[in-house]
C-alpha positions in Angstrom: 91.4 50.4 28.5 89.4 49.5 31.2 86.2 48.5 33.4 85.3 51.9 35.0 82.7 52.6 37.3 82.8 56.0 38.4 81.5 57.3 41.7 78.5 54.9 43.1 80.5 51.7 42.6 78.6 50.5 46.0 75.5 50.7 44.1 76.8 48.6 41.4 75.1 45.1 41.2 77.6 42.2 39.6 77.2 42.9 35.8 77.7 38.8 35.8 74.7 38.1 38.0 71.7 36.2 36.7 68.8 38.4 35.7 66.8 39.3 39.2 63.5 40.0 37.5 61.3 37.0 39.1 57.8 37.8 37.8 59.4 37.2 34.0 59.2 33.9 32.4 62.5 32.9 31.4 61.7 32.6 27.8 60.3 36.4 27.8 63.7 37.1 29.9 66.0 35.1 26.8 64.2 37.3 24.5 64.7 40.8 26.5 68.5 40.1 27.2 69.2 39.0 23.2 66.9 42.2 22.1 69.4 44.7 24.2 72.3 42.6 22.8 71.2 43.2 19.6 71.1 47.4 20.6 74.4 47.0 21.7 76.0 45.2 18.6 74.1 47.9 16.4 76.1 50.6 18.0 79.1 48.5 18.3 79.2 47.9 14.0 78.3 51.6 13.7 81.7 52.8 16.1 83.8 49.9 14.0 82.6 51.4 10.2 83.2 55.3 11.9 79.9 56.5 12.0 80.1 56.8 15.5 83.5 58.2 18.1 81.3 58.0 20.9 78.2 55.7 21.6 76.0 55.8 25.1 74.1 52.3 25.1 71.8 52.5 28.0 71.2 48.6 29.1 70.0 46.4 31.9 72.8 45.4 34.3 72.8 41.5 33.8 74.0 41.7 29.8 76.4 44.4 31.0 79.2 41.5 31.3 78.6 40.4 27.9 79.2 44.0 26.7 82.4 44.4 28.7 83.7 41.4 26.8 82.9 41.9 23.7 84.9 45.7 24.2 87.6 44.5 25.8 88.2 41.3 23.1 88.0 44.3 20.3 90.6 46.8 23.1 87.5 50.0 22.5 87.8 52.3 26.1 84.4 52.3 27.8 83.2 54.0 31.0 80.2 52.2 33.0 77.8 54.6 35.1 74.9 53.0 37.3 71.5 54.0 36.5 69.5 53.1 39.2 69.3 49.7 40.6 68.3 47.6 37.1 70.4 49.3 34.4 73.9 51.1 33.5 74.7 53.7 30.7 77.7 52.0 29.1 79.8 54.9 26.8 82.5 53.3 24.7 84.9 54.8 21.9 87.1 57.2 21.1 89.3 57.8 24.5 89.7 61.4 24.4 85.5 61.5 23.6 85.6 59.3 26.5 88.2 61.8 29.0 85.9 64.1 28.2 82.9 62.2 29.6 84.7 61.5 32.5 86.0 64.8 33.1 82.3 66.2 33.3 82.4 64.0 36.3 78.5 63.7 36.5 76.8 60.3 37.0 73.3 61.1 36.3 73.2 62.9 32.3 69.9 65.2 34.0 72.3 67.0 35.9 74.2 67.8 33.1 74.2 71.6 32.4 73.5 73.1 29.1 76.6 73.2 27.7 77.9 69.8 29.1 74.5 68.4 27.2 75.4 70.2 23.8 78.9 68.8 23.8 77.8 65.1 24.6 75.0 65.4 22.0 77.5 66.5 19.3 80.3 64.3 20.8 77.4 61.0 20.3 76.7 62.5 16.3 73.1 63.8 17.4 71.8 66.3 14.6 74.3 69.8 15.1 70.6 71.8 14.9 68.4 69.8 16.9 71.1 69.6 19.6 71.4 73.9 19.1 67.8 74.0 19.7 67.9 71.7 22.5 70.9 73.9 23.7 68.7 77.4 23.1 65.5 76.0 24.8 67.5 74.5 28.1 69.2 77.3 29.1 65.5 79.7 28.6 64.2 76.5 31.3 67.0 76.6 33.4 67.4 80.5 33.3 64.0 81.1 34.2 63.9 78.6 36.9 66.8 80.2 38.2 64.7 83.6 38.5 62.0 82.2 40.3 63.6 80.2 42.6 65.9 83.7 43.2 63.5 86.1 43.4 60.7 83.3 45.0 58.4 84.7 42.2 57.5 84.6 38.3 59.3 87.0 35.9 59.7 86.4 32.5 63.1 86.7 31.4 64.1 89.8 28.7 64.7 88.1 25.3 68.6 89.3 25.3 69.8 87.0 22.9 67.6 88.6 20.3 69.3 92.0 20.7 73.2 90.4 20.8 71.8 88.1 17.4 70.4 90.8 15.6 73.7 93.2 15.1 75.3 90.1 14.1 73.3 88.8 11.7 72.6 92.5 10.0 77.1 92.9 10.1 76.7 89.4 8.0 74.9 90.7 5.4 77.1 93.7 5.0 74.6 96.2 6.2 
Protein backbone atom coordinates (compact mmCIF):
# COMPACT_ATOMS: atom_id res chain seq x y z
CA UNK A 1 0.00 0.00 0.00
CA UNK A 2 1.20 3.23 -0.55
CA UNK A 3 1.27 7.18 -1.60
CA UNK A 4 2.61 6.98 -5.18
CA UNK A 5 3.25 9.69 -7.37
CA UNK A 6 4.67 8.58 -10.43
CA UNK A 7 6.97 10.51 -12.68
CA UNK A 8 6.23 14.55 -12.21
CA UNK A 9 6.48 14.42 -8.46
CA UNK A 10 8.26 18.06 -8.85
CA UNK A 11 5.03 19.17 -10.12
CA UNK A 12 3.17 17.93 -7.35
CA UNK A 13 1.63 20.67 -5.02
CA UNK A 14 1.23 19.48 -1.13
CA UNK A 15 -2.12 17.46 -1.33
CA UNK A 16 -2.35 19.04 2.56
CA UNK A 17 -2.16 22.64 1.43
CA UNK A 18 -4.99 25.04 1.86
CA UNK A 19 -7.08 25.57 -1.24
CA UNK A 20 -5.10 28.37 -3.56
CA UNK A 21 -8.11 29.51 -5.40
CA UNK A 22 -8.33 33.31 -4.13
CA UNK A 23 -11.14 34.80 -6.17
CA UNK A 24 -13.58 32.02 -4.38
CA UNK A 25 -15.40 32.86 -1.36
CA UNK A 26 -14.72 30.53 1.24
CA UNK A 27 -18.28 29.39 1.69
CA UNK A 28 -18.44 28.56 -2.30
CA UNK A 29 -14.85 26.91 -1.60
CA UNK A 30 -16.53 24.57 1.67
CA UNK A 31 -19.11 23.67 -0.75
CA UNK A 32 -16.73 22.62 -3.87
CA UNK A 33 -14.28 20.65 -1.60
CA UNK A 34 -17.40 18.62 0.33
CA UNK A 35 -19.11 18.23 -3.35
CA UNK A 36 -15.68 16.29 -4.67
CA UNK A 37 -15.69 14.44 -1.32
CA UNK A 38 -18.91 13.35 -1.85
CA UNK A 39 -17.51 11.89 -5.67
CA UNK A 40 -14.93 10.27 -3.97
CA UNK A 41 -16.95 8.48 -1.22
CA UNK A 42 -19.48 7.33 -4.06
CA UNK A 43 -16.75 5.46 -5.75
CA UNK A 44 -15.19 4.52 -2.60
CA UNK A 45 -18.83 2.58 -1.28
CA UNK A 46 -19.09 1.28 -4.94
CA UNK A 47 -15.15 -0.53 -4.71
CA UNK A 48 -16.24 -1.72 -0.92
CA UNK A 49 -19.82 -3.55 -2.19
CA UNK A 50 -17.57 -4.96 -5.51
CA UNK A 51 -19.05 -3.10 -8.16
CA UNK A 52 -15.99 -1.63 -8.81
CA UNK A 53 -11.82 -3.34 -8.87
CA UNK A 54 -10.63 -0.29 -10.16
CA UNK A 55 -11.93 3.43 -9.79
CA UNK A 56 -10.14 6.70 -11.36
CA UNK A 57 -11.55 9.74 -9.30
CA UNK A 58 -10.24 12.81 -10.92
CA UNK A 59 -10.16 15.63 -8.00
CA UNK A 60 -8.65 18.90 -7.10
CA UNK A 61 -5.35 18.65 -5.23
CA UNK A 62 -6.22 20.24 -1.78
CA UNK A 63 -8.97 17.28 -0.79
CA UNK A 64 -6.37 14.85 -2.20
CA UNK A 65 -5.09 14.41 1.56
CA UNK A 66 -8.40 13.61 2.77
CA UNK A 67 -8.59 10.91 0.10
CA UNK A 68 -5.25 9.41 0.96
CA UNK A 69 -6.54 8.95 4.50
CA UNK A 70 -9.50 7.68 4.12
CA UNK A 71 -7.57 4.68 1.65
CA UNK A 72 -4.97 4.15 3.79
CA UNK A 73 -7.32 3.92 7.23
CA UNK A 74 -9.44 1.09 4.97
CA UNK A 75 -5.41 -0.47 3.56
CA UNK A 76 -7.10 -0.05 -0.54
CA UNK A 77 -3.57 0.47 -2.97
CA UNK A 78 -3.86 3.74 -4.83
CA UNK A 79 -1.63 5.45 -7.42
CA UNK A 80 -1.72 9.42 -7.55
CA UNK A 81 -0.90 11.05 -11.08
CA UNK A 82 -0.76 15.04 -11.38
CA UNK A 83 -3.03 16.57 -13.72
CA UNK A 84 -1.89 19.89 -14.26
CA UNK A 85 -1.28 22.31 -11.60
CA UNK A 86 -4.97 22.25 -9.76
CA UNK A 87 -5.97 18.56 -9.81
CA UNK A 88 -4.77 14.78 -9.57
CA UNK A 89 -6.32 11.53 -11.09
CA UNK A 90 -6.37 9.36 -7.90
CA UNK A 91 -6.76 5.29 -9.10
CA UNK A 92 -7.42 3.01 -6.15
CA UNK A 93 -8.33 -0.86 -5.84
CA UNK A 94 -7.62 -3.93 -6.76
CA UNK A 95 -3.50 -4.11 -6.80
CA UNK A 96 -2.90 -6.09 -9.81
CA UNK A 97 -5.70 -3.59 -11.66
CA UNK A 98 -3.52 -1.15 -10.14
CA UNK A 99 0.33 -2.88 -11.48
CA UNK A 100 -1.37 -2.71 -14.44
CA UNK A 101 -1.90 1.01 -14.47
CA UNK A 102 1.41 1.58 -13.39
CA UNK A 103 3.03 -0.66 -15.79
CA UNK A 104 1.42 1.41 -18.72
CA UNK A 105 3.71 4.01 -17.26
CA UNK A 106 1.88 7.00 -18.85
CA UNK A 107 0.90 10.12 -16.76
CA UNK A 108 -1.39 11.83 -18.96
CA UNK A 109 -4.54 9.02 -19.96
CA UNK A 110 -4.59 11.15 -23.84
CA UNK A 111 -1.45 9.61 -24.52
CA UNK A 112 -2.74 6.36 -23.85
CA UNK A 113 -2.80 4.20 -27.08
CA UNK A 114 -5.84 2.31 -28.24
CA UNK A 115 -5.35 -0.64 -26.63
CA UNK A 116 -3.97 0.67 -23.32
CA UNK A 117 -7.51 2.84 -23.41
CA UNK A 118 -9.64 -0.41 -24.01
CA UNK A 119 -8.03 -2.23 -21.20
CA UNK A 120 -8.45 0.78 -18.57
CA UNK A 121 -12.02 1.24 -19.75
CA UNK A 122 -12.91 -2.42 -19.12
CA UNK A 123 -10.46 -2.65 -16.12
CA UNK A 124 -12.73 0.81 -14.50
CA UNK A 125 -16.30 -1.46 -15.50
CA UNK A 126 -17.11 0.98 -18.52
CA UNK A 127 -19.84 -0.57 -20.86
CA UNK A 128 -17.62 -3.80 -22.80
CA UNK A 129 -19.45 -2.22 -26.28
CA UNK A 130 -19.19 1.31 -25.84
CA UNK A 131 -15.54 0.80 -24.82
CA UNK A 132 -15.30 -1.66 -28.35
CA UNK A 133 -16.57 1.16 -30.20
CA UNK A 134 -14.52 3.60 -28.66
CA UNK A 135 -11.63 0.99 -29.32
CA UNK A 136 -12.82 0.64 -33.28
CA UNK A 137 -13.24 4.47 -33.87
CA UNK A 138 -9.59 5.40 -32.04
CA UNK A 139 -7.54 3.41 -33.92
CA UNK A 140 -9.51 4.62 -37.64
CA UNK A 141 -8.39 8.49 -35.87
CA UNK A 142 -5.10 7.50 -34.96
CA UNK A 143 -4.46 5.30 -38.22
CA UNK A 144 -5.41 7.88 -40.46
CA UNK A 145 -3.49 10.55 -38.70
CA UNK A 146 -0.68 8.39 -38.95
CA UNK A 147 -1.07 8.42 -42.98
CA UNK A 148 -1.15 11.94 -43.28
CA UNK A 149 1.38 12.86 -41.14
CA UNK A 150 3.55 9.93 -43.18
CA UNK A 151 2.73 10.58 -46.44
CA UNK A 152 2.27 14.72 -45.53
CA UNK A 153 -1.02 14.30 -47.41
CA UNK A 154 -4.81 12.98 -47.12
CA UNK A 155 -5.60 9.32 -47.97
CA UNK A 156 -8.38 7.59 -46.77
CA UNK A 157 -7.52 4.45 -45.26
CA UNK A 158 -8.86 0.88 -47.12
CA UNK A 159 -11.66 -0.43 -44.82
CA UNK A 160 -9.47 -3.80 -44.06
CA UNK A 161 -11.14 -4.87 -41.12
CA UNK A 162 -14.27 -5.32 -43.09
CA UNK A 163 -12.64 -7.97 -45.32
CA UNK A 164 -10.80 -9.91 -42.12
CA UNK A 165 -14.63 -9.60 -40.24
CA UNK A 166 -16.60 -10.78 -43.00
CA UNK A 167 -15.02 -14.55 -43.50
CA UNK A 168 -15.35 -14.74 -39.83
CA UNK A 169 -18.57 -13.93 -39.31
CA UNK A 170 -19.92 -16.06 -42.53
CA UNK A 171 -17.51 -19.35 -40.82
CA UNK A 172 -19.91 -18.47 -37.65
CA UNK A 173 -22.86 -19.20 -39.19
CA UNK A 174 -21.70 -22.40 -40.76
CA UNK A 175 -21.61 -21.17 -44.24
Amino acid sequence: MGYTIERGAEDMIALNETSKFASVSPDLEKRRISGGMEVFLHHFYEYKKGLRNLVLHTCYRDIGYGIICKLEHHNIEYLIYPLGKKRINVFFGNTDCLEIVRRIGKLCLSRYTAEEDFILGIMLGYDRCQQCERYLRLKQTRNEKRVINHNNESKKIPASTQAVSQPVAQGLKGG
